[in-house]
C-alpha positions, -999 to 999 in steps of 0.1 A, spaced: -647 251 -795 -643 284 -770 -673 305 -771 -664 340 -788 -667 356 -756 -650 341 -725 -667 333 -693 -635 343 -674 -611 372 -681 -577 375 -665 -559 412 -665 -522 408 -660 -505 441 -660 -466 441 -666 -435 468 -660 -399 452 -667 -404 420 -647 -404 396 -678 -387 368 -664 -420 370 -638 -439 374 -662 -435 342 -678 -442 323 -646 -478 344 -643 -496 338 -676 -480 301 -672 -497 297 -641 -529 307 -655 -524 286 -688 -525 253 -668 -562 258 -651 -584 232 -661 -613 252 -667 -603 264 -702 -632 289 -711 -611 319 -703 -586 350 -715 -558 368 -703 -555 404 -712 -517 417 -709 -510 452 -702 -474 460 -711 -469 494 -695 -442 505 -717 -417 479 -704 -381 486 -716 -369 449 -716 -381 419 -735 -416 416 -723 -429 417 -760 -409 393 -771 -423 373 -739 -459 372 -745 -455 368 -784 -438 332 -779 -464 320 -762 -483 302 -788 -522 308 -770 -548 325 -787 -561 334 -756 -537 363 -749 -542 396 -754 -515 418 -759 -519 456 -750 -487 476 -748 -489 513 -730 -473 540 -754 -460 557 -721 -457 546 -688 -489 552 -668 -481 529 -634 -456 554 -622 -487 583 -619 -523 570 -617 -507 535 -604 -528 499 -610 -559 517 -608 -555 530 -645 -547 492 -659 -581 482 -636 -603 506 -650 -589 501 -684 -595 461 -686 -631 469 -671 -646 493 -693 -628 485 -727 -610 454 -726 -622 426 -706 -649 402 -724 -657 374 -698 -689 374 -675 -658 371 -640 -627 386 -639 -595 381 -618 -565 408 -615 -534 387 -609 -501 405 -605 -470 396 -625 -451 387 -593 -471 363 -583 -489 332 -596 -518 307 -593 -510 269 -573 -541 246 -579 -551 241 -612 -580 240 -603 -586 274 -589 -609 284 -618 -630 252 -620 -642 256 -581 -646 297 -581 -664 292 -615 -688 267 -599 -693 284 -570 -706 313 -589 -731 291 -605 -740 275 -578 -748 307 -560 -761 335 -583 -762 361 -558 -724 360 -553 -701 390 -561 -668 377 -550 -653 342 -548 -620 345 -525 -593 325 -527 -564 327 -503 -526 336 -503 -493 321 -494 -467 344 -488 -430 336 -490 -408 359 -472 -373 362 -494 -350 382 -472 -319 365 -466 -298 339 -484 -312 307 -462 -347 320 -473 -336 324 -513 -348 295 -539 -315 275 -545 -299 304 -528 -304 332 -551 -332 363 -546 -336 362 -588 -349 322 -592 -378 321 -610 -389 284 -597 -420 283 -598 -437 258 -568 -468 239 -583 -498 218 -567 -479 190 -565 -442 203 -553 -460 229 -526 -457 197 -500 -417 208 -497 -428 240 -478 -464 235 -470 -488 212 -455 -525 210 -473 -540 188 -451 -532 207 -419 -529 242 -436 -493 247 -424 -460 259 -434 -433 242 -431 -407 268 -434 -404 300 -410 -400 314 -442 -437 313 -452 -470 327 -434 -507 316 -444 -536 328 -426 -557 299 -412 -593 304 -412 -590 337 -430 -626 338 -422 -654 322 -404 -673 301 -432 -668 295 -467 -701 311 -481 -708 349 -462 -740 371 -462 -725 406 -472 -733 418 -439 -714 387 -423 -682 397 -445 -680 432 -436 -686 428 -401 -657 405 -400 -639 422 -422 -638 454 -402 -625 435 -371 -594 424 -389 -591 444 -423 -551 445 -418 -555 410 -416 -577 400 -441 -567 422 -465 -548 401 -481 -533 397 -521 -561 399 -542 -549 379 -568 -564 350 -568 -598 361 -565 -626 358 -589 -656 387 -591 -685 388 -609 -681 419 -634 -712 428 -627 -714 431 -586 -680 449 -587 -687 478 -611 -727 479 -595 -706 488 -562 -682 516 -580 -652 498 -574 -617 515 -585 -644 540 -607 -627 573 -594 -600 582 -617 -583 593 -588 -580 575 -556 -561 554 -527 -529 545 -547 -512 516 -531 -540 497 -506 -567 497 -532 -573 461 -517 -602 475 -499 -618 487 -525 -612 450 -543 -627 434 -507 -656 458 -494 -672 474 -524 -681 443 -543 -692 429 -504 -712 459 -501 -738 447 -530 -735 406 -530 -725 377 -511 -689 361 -505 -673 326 -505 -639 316 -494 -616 289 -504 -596 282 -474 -566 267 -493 -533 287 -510 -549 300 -537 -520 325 -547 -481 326 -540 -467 360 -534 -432 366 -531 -429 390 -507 -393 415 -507 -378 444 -488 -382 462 -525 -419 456 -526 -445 484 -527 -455 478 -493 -425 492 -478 -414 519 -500 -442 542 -483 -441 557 -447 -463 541 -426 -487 572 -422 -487 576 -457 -505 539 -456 -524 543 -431 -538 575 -447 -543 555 -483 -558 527 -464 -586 554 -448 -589 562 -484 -595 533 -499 -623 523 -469 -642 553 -479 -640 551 -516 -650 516 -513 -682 521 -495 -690 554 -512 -710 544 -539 -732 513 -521 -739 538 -491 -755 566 -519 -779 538 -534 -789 522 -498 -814 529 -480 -812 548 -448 -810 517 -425 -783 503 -450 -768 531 -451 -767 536 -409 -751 497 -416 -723 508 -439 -717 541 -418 -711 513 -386 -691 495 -408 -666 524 -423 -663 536 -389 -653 501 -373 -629 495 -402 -615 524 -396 -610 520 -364 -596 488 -365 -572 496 -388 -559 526 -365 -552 500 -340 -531 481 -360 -510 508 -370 -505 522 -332 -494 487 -326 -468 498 -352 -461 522 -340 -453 507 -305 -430 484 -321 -411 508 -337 -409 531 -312 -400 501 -282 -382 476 -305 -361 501 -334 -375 477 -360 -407 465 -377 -407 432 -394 -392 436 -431 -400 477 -429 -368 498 -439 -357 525 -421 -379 554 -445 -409 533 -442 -406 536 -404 -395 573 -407 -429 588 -401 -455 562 -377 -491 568 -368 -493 592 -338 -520 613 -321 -526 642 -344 -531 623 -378 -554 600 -357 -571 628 -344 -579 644 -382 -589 612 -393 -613 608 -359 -630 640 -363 -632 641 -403 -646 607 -403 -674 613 -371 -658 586 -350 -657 592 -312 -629 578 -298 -635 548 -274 -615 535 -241 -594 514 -263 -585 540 -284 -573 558 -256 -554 535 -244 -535 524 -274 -530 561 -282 -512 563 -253 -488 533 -254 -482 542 -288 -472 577 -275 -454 564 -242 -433 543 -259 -414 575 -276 -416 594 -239 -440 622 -257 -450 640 -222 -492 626 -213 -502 663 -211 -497 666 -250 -517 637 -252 -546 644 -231 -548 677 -249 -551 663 -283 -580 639 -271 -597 669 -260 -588 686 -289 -607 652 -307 -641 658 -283 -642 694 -286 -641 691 -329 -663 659 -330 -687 677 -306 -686 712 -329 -687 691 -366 
């Protein structure tokens, strides 16, 4: 008999996508560890997601539908919040989209024991498997709308678990995500801020301890970064516990031209992403003490910094090649260049290195913006970093 309150919650927030729907709570419905509930938040769908969840005969769903539509202003962040502080029972939550689903079965069982195993944990990571629909050849039985739904034992048709590798060009997974499966939380930020374009990754099928993630503040502004939250997800909960990794496809995302992802500007990520990096180590930094917090300061600015590079490398690419990857033509409309790098710089307190340099100016090169405007705006940099 199931305990009254659930070890495990699972928030699955929903907007017209019932046929995805479907293929989510299913997903979550075949784990073998049982001792869990999913919490539904219908945000005022328009189609037949009631009628969805109700025939599902489990009494572990919970049904919440959204008198108005609250995605389209405050974003996920509102659903997040929500589940935290009023709806979510269990001692570990996960947030799993209803676009994408769970592949092992036993995804629970392991994060579940991990987190006993190791009390200190805050976050047990699992990775992602992306599939790239673009074109027909790339479609499930040829059509952009199939809800087929890979499991455990059918993944072998596109990917390789022993070796870790696709099969398809279709697909990308992210070998050795990172460097061990159980992290110190300064191991996991320090590599995190090397790659954090990289291993920011889908967070769904992750597992956090309630507890670490609201000690660290995570998603607690009402207000806040609206579509790479992901950090906060990653870095706050890191900030205040330690991290494991399981280095297998955790989650399948179905990635599409009409995804969130590319219906920004790329500035207008990049400047989300900064957002999100600073609201996610806010709270830890203001309860550390000083030689923490000198720590997390290193670590905001080499995040930060890290993540600029990866979006003047964007910027090269759209500027030398006309295209980027599955990015539109508004989501490439406005790139990262030297003056919103140069706010960001001098608001944030970081002096801008040789590399940075350099990659400001084959960013800049690559659209024939004359050096001199260039070499003013890094002096421009100095001269505010130097006045702050």
């Amino acid at each position: 008999m199931q305990a009254q309150h659930p070890l495990v919650s699972v928030l699955i927030s929903t907007f017209d996508r019932s046929r995805l729907l479907r293929r989510a709570i299913a997903s979550v419905l075949m784990q073998s560890f049982r001792d869990f509930e999913i919490v539904v938040i219908d945000d005022c769908s328009s189609d037949d997601t009631p009628e969805v969840v109700a025939a599902i005969a489990d009494p572990r769903i919970r049904y919440f539908r959204n008198e108005t539509n609250v995605g389209s202003v405050h974003g996920d962040r509102a659903h997040v919040r929500r589940f935290l502080h009023e709806l979510m029972r269990g001692q570990y939550f996960a947030y799993l989209c209803d676009d994408d689903y769970w592949l092992p079965p036993h995804l629970l069982e392991r994060q579940v024991a991990l987190f006993r195993e190791h009390p200190d944990l805050a976050v047990v990571f699992g990775n992602q498997l992306s599939y790239n629909l673009t074109t027909p050849e790339s479609y499930f039985e040829g059509s952009e709308n199939s809800t087929i739904t890979l499991t455990w034992d059918t993944l072998d048709r596109f990917f390789d678990l022993q070796a870790l590798a696709c099969k398809t060009p279709h697909m990308n997974y992210y070998k050795c995500l990172y460097p061990k499966p159980i992290m110190s939380s300064d191991e996991f930020l320090t590599h995190f801020s090397r790659a954090p374009t990289t291993c920011n990754r889908a967070d769904g099928g992750t597992l956090y301890s309630r507890r670490h993630f609201l000690e660290a503040g995570a998603m607690e502004t009402p207000v806040g970064s609206q579509w790479q939250a992901g950090f906060e997800f990653k870095m706050g909960p890191a900030c205040v516990g330690s991290v494991a990794f399981l280095d297998e496809p955790a989650l399948l995302t179905e990635i599409r031209p009409q995804n969130a992802s590319f219906q920004r500007t790329q500035l207008e990520h990049y400047l989300d992403s900064v957002k999100s990096i600073d609201l996610a180590l806010a709270i830890p930094a203001s309860k550390a003490s000083p030689a923490r917090r000198r720590f997390l300061r290193h670590i905001r600015h080499e995040t930060i910094r890290s993540l600029t590079h990866a979006y003047l490398g964007n910027t090269y690419t759209i500027r030398s090649q006309g295209s980027l990857g599955m990015c539109n033509a508004d989501n490439m409309a406005h790139a990262v260049t030297v003056g919103p790098v140069a706010r960001v710089y001098a608001r944030e307190g970081i002096f801008p290195t040789a590399r940075d340099v350099s990659l400001l100016w084959r960013a800049e090169c690559a659209s024939r913006i004359r050096t001199t405007s260039l070499t003013q705006m890094l002096r421009t940099v100095r001269h505010r970093l130097r006045t702050a």
